[in-house]
N, C-alpha and C positions, 0 to 999 in steps of 0.2 A: 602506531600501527593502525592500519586501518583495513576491514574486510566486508566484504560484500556477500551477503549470504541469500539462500535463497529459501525461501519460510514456509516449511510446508503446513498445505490447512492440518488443522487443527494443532498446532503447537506453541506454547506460551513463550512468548517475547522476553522469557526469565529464565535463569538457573535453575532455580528450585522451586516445590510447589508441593504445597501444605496439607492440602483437599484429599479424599482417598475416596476412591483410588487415586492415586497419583495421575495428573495428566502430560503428556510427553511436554520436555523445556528444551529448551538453546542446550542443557547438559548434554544429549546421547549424541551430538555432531560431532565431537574430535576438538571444537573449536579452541583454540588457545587462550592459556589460564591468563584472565586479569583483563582482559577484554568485555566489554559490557553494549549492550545494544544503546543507539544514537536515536532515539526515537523509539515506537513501536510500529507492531501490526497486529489487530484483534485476532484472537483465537481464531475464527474462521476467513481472516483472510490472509492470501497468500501472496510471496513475491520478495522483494527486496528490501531486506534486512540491513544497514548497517554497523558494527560493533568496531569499536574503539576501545582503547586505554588512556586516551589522549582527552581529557575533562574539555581543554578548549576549544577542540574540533566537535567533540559533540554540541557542545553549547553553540556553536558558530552551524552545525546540520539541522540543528530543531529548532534555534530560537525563529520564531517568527518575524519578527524584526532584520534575520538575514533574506528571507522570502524565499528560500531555497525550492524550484519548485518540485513538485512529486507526480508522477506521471501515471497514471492506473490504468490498466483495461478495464472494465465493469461491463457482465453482461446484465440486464435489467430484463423486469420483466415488463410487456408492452411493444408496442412502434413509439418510437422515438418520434416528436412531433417539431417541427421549426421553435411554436411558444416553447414547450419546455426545454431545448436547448437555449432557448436565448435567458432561458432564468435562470440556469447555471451560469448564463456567461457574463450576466448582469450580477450574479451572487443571490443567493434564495436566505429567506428568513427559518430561521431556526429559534429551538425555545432559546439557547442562550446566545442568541444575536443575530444578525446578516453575518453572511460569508462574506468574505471577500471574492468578489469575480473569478472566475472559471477558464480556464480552455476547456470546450468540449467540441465532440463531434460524433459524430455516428462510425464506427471503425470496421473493418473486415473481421470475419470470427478471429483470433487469431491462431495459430498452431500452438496449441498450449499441451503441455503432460495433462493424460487426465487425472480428475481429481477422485480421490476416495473419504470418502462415498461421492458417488456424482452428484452433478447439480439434478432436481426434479425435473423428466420433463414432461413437459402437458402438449397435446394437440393442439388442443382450441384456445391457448394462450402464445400468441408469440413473443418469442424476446430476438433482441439482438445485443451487439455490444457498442460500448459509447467506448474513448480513450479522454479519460478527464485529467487537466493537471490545475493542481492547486496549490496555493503559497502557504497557506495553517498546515497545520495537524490537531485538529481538535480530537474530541472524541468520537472514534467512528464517525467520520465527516462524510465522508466520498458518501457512505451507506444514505446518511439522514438525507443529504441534498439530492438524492436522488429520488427520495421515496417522498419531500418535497416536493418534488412535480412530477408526478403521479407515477415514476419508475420504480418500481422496488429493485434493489438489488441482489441477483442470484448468483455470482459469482464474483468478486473483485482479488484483483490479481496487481501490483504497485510493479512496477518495469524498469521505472527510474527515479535518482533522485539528484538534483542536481543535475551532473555532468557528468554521472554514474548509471550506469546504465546494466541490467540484469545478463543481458548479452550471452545468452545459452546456458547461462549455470542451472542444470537439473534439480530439481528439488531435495533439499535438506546438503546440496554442493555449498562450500564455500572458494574464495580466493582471498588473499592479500593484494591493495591496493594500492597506488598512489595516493597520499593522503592531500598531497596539492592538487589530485585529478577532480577534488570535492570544494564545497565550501570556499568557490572563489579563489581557489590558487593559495590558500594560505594551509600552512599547514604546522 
């Protein structure tokens, strides 16, 4: 089984959670027992989720070795400059290593739900949005390589993964998927 969920901020990419107060998990979705998320997304970032029961699909969605790529909107804060898009697209040094190369580009705001609590906004700072896809999942990547070349990140939002794509699911929505529509037709 395979499903495509859509993650809303602030909610932990786990069942359970230990901290108290307790902070909201994958539990209060509905989502079916024995399925477990394929990957993550940080606390504060939102978008597409996907969970599995299936050990060799997830290994086949997150190993980086399959390069599955991941598709993110990221609003940043700043203008977006030609050099710092070519440093993403080159790949930006981080403390534990270079990335590997970038798609990026400068994108349209998109039509997104809003978020609760909203993003800050400031007058005399402008941001826009970039759409970045990348082959890792490190830790909080999208965030660090953006604040790398001098964008900090004020909103990221992941759209797609693979050949999977978020395709209107409202926030804390799931669906059941094709598990051959991912990870290369195998399933």
């Amino acid at each position: 089984m395979l499903i495509a969920f859509n993650k809303p901020y602030g909610v932990l990419c786990q069942f359970t959670d230990r901290s108290e107060p307790p902070r909201p998990t994958l539990a209060g979705f509905g989502l079916p027992a024995g399925v477990y998320p394929a990957g993550r997304l940080d606390h504060d970032s939102e978008g597409l989720l996907l969970l599995t029961d299936d050990g060799g699909l997830a290994h086949r969605l997150t190993d980086p070795r399959h390069k599955q790529p991941k598709t993110y909107l990221v609003q940043v804060e700043g203008d977006p400059q030609p050099a710092q898009l070519d440093a993403l697209r080159r790949g930006v040094e981080l403390r534990d290593g270079p990335t590997r190369p970038a798609r990026a580009c400068v994108a349209e705001p998109p039509a997104l739900w809003p978020r609760d609590p909203p993003v800050r906004f400031r007058k005399t700072v402008p941001d826009a949005w970039l759409q970045v896809v990348i082959t890792e999942g490190r830790n909080r990547q999208v965030r660090r390589m953006t604040a790398a070349v001098g964008l900090p990140t004020l909103r990221l939002v992941r759209v797609g993964i693979g050949a999977v794509a978020l395709d209107g699911l409202a926030p804390g929505a799931w669906r059941v998927i094709d598990p051959r529509s991912a990870a290369g037709g195998a399933s």
